[in-house]
N, C-alpha and C positions, 0 to 999 in steps of 0.2 A: 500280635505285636511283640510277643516276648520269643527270645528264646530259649533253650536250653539252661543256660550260663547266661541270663542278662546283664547289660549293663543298667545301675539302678543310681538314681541320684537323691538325694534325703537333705533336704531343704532347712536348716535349723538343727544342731548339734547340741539341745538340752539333753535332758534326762530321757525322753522316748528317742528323741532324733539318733541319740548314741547307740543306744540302744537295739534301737530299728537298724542303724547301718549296720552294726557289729553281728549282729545275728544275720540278717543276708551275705553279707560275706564269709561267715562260721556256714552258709548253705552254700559257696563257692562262686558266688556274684560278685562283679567288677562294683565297685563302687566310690560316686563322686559326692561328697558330704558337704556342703556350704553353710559357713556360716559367717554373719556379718561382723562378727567380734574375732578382731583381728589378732588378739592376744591368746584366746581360746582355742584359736584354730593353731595357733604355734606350739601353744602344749601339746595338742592332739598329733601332732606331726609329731612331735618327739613320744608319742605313747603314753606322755603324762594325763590320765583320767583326774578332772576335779570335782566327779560327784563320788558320793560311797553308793556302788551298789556292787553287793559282792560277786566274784565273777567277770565282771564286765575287763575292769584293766586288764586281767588275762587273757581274758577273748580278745580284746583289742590285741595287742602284741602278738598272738598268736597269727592273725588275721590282716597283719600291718601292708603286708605286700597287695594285699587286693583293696583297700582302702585309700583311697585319696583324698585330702582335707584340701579346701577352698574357699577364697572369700569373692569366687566371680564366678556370677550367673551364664559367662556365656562358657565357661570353661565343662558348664552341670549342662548346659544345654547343647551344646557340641559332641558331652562323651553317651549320653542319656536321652531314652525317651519316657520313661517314666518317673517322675519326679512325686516323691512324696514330701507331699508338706507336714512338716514337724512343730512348726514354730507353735512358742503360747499365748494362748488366749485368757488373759488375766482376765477377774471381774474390775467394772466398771463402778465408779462411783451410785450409780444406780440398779448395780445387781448384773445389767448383762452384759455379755461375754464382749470384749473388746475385741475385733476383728482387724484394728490395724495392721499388724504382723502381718495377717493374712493378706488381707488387700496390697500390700506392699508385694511380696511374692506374685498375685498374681498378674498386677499391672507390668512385672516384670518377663511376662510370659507371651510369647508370639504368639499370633491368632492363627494357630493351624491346626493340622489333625495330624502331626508328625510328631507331638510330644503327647504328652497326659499328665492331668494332673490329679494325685492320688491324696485325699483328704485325709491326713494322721490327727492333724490340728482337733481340736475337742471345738466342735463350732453348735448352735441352734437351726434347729429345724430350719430350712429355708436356705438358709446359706450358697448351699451346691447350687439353686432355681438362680440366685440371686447371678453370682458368679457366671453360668449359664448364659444369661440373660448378658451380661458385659461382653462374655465373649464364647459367642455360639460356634463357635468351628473348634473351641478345644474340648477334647475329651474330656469328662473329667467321673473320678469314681470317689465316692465317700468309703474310706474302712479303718473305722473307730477302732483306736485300741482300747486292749481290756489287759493292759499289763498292772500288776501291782508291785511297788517301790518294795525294796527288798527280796523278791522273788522273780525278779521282771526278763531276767533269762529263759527259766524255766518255763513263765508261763508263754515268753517267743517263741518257743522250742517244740512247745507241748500247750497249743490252745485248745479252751473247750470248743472254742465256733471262731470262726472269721466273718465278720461279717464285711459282704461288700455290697453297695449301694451304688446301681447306675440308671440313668434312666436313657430314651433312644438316643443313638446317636454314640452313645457310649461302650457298648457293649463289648466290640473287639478290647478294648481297654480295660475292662472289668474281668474279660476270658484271660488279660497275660495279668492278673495282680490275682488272680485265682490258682493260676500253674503258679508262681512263685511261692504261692503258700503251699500247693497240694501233699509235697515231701513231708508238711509235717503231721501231717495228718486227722486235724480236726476238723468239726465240720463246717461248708461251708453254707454259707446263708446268702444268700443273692437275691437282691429286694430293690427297692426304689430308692434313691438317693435319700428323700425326706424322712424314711422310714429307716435308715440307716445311722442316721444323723439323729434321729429319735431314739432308737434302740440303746446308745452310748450314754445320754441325757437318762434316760428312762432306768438302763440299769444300776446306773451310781446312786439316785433318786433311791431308789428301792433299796439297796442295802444300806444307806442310809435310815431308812425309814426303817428296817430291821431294830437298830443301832439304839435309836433314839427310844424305841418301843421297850425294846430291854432295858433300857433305864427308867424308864417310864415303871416298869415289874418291878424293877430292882427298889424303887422309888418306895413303892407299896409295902414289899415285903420289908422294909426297914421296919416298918408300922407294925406289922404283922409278926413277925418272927421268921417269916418263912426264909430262907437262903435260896437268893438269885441261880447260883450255881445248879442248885439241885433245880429247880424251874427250869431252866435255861436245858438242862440236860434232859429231863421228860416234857420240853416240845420239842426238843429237837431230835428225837425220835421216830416224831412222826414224817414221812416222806413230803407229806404237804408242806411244810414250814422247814424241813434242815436246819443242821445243827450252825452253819456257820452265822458271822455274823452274830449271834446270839450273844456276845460276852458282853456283862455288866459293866459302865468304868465309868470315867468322867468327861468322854467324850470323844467325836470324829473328829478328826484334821487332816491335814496334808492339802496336797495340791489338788483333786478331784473333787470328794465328796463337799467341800463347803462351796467350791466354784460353782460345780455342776447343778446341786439342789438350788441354789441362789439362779443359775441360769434359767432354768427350766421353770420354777416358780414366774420368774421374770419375762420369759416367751410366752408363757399362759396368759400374763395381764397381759401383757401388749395384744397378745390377741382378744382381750375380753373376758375372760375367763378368768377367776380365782380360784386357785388350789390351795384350799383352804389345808389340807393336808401336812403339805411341804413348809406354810404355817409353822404347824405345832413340830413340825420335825426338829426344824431352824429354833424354834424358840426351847423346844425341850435341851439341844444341843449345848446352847450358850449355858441355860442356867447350871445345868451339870457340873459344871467345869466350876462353878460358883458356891455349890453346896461343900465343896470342900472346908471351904472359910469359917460355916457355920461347925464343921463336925471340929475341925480345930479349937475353935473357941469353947466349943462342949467340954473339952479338956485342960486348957489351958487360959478360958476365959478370955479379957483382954489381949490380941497378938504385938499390941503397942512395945516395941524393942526387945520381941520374942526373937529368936533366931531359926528360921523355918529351913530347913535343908531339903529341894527338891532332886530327887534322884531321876535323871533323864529331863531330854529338853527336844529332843526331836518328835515329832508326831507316831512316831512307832519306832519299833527297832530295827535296825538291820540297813539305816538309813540314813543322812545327816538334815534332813528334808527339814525347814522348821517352819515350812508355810502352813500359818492355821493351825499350830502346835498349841495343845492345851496350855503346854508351860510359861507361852505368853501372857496370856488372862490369869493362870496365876499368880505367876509374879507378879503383875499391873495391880492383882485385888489385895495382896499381900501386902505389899508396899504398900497400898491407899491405908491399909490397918494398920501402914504404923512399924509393921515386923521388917526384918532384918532377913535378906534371903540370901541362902547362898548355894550352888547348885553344881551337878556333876552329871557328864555325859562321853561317854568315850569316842565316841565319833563327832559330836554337833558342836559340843564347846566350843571351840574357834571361829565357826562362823557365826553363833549364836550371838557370843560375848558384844558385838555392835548393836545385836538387837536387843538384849536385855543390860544396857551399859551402867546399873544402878545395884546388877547383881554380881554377887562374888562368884568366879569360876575357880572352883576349887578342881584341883588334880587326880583327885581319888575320892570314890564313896566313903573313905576312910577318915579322910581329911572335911570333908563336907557335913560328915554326921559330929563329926568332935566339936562337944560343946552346943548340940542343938537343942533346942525345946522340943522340936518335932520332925518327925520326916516324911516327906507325902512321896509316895513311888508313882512315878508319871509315864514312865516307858517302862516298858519289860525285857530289859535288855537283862540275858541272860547271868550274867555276872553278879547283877544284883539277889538273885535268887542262889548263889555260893559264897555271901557274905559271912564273914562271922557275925554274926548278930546277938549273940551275946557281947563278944568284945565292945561291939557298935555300942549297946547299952551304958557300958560300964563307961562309954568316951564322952556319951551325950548327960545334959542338964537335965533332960526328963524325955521318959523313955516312952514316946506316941509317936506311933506310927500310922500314916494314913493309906491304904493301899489301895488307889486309884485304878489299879487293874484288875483287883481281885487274883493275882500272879502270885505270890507267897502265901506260905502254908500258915493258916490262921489257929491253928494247935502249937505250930514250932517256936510263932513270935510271942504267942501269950504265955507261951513254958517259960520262952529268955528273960520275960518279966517284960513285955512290952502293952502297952495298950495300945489294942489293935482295930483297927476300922479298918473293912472291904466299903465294896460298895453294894446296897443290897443283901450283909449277910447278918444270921444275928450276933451282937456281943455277947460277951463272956456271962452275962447273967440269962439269955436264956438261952445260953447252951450253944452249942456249933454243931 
């Protein structure tokens, strides 16, 4: 079905959709990109990117002549036969994956065997049977990405595996979404749709479940004296367990790991089945983000009209992402105490600011620490780790610092005269 230089259509211009088009055309593919937001699509025509991932608006511009942006399906279906679905699959008021989006895409798809449709969408086991089943004469292949926000180039460029998922009838259609990957060289996995569509669910679940478990140590070793760090670094050692994943902190977010665990938990009951696991994953996750509150108040007791300065607000760095950002729930728990929050983030702040509309966006970590009781570091945005942090001291009311990601050096800030809290490591009384 493919050739050499496909023409390739990408259904949905978020974060993966952009993504996905810009690196197939960075591999020298024609490409038809639709998306129903008619305003976005105008940006995109003019090269204006409105997410942060580093990278990408280069690659777009660089790549603007083989890229065509679209708000009409017959324009993807005229230049295209392979059409990847991009769109998101948000959770549901009841945990599972909302397939709207999706179902909208594909009622808009002719019943033949002259297109395909290529599953990018993050969907539950079942899904591709389902679809199938509505419309048996189109091809269709599941292949989940495994990109991560803030490196999501590299790892387009440079996958570990590709996996692709077809079952009969599909097969010519799985062989040209195979050549399109093969240039870059990772391996391929070719399975059954259900099994593909599981693989995606299954791998977010698990480092998730990594995540939750080193806090769960980290939890321990508070009690104990021991340092997460140093744990965290002799199991990860061993080849059975790897080191990644492994870091102690106050929690997973973004757009994957909270959807997916929630989904996949969520497909188990429907089918019968408790995963009692994913449970305590989920529940380990939330409370983390919570134990903050109590190490603050170890310090500073009452947080009633404290002034708490949280440094970063996006779910990790390198991103403006704030879906299921720890710094929600803190803010949310802070305020319920009473405290006074005020917050700084070099990327996320502006689109934040409507979500946290009770908190002060301050313009600099310089500005945000002056005059705080405390400072909790919620992202590890690099910056933050070349602070003066002496100065910081001398600007703030009382000098505690809560480090959320175990990311600064717990020698450097208790020299400055700070008191310091990681997560999992010991204080100053029994040693570092």
């Amino acid at each position: 079905m493919a050739t050499e230089r496909e023409q390739v259509g990408v259904v949905g211009v978020g974060w993966v959709g952009l993504v996905t088009a810009t690196c197939f055309a960075e591999l020298g593919h024609g490409i038809i990109a639709l998306d129903v937001n008619e305003e976005k699509v105008e940006s995109l025509r003019r090269g204006e990117v409105t997410i942060h991932e580093p990278g990408l608006s280069e690659l777009l511009v660089k790549n603007a002549e083989r890229i065509t942006f679209t708000t009409s399906m017959d324009e993807v279906l005229d230049a295209t036969r392979l059409l990847f679905c991009c769109v998101d699959t948000p959770p549901t008021y009841s945990g599972d994956a909302d397939l709207s989006r999706v179902r909208s895409v594909v009622q808009q798809l002719p019943e033949d065997s002259e297109h395909a449709l290529v599953m990018k969408s993050t969907v539950p086991s079942g899904t591709g049977a389902s679809i199938r089943r509505d419309k048996p004469d189109l091809p269709y292949v599941s292949c989940p990405e495994f990109l991560k926000e803030g490196s999501a180039i590299e790892d387009f460029m440079h996958p570990d595996r590709v996996v692709i998922g077809a079952d009969a009838g599909s097969e010519d259609a799985a062989s040209a979404v195979e050549r399109l990957y093969e240039p870059l060289g990772g391996e391929i996995v070719r399975t059954d749709v259900a099994s593909a569509e599981m693989i995606k669910l299954a791998s977010n679940a698990f480092l998730a479940t990594k995540i939750s478990f080193i806090n769960e140590i980290a939890n321990v070793c508070e009690q104990t004296g021991a340092d997460v760090t140093e744990v965290a670094r002799g199991m990860g050692l061993d080849d059975r367990i790897g080191a990644s994943f492994l870091r102690a902190g106050i929690g997973y977010g973004g757009s994957c790991f909270p959807k997916d665990v929630s989904a996949l938990k969520q497909l188990a009951g429907n089918s019968g089945y408790h995963f009692q696991l994913l449970n305590a994953v989920i529940e380990v996750n939330e409370l983390q983000k919570r134990r903050v509150i109590s190490k603050l108040e170890k310090h500073l007791g009452s947080l009633v009209d404290k002034r708490i300065a949280l440094l970063g607000l996006a779910f990790k760095p390198d991103t403006d992402d704030m879906r299921e950002a720890s710094s929600l729930v803190l803010s949310a728990r802070l305020q319920g105490e009473g405290a006074k929050v005020v917050a700084y983030d070099p990327v996320a702040a502006e689109g934040a600011s409507s979500m946290l509309p009770d908190v002060e966006m301050a313009t600099s970590p310089e500005s945000a620490l002056s005059g705080a009781d405390a400072v909790v570091l919620v992202t590890e945005w690099p910056e933050f780790a070349e602070l003066d942090w002496v100065a910081a001291r001398d600007s703030m009311a009382s000098a505690v610092l809560i480090d959320g990601r175990n990311y600064l050096d717990a020698e450097t800030l208790r020299a400055a005269g700070f008191a310091y809290e990681g997560i999992g490591r010991p204080d100053a009384q029994n040693g570092a």
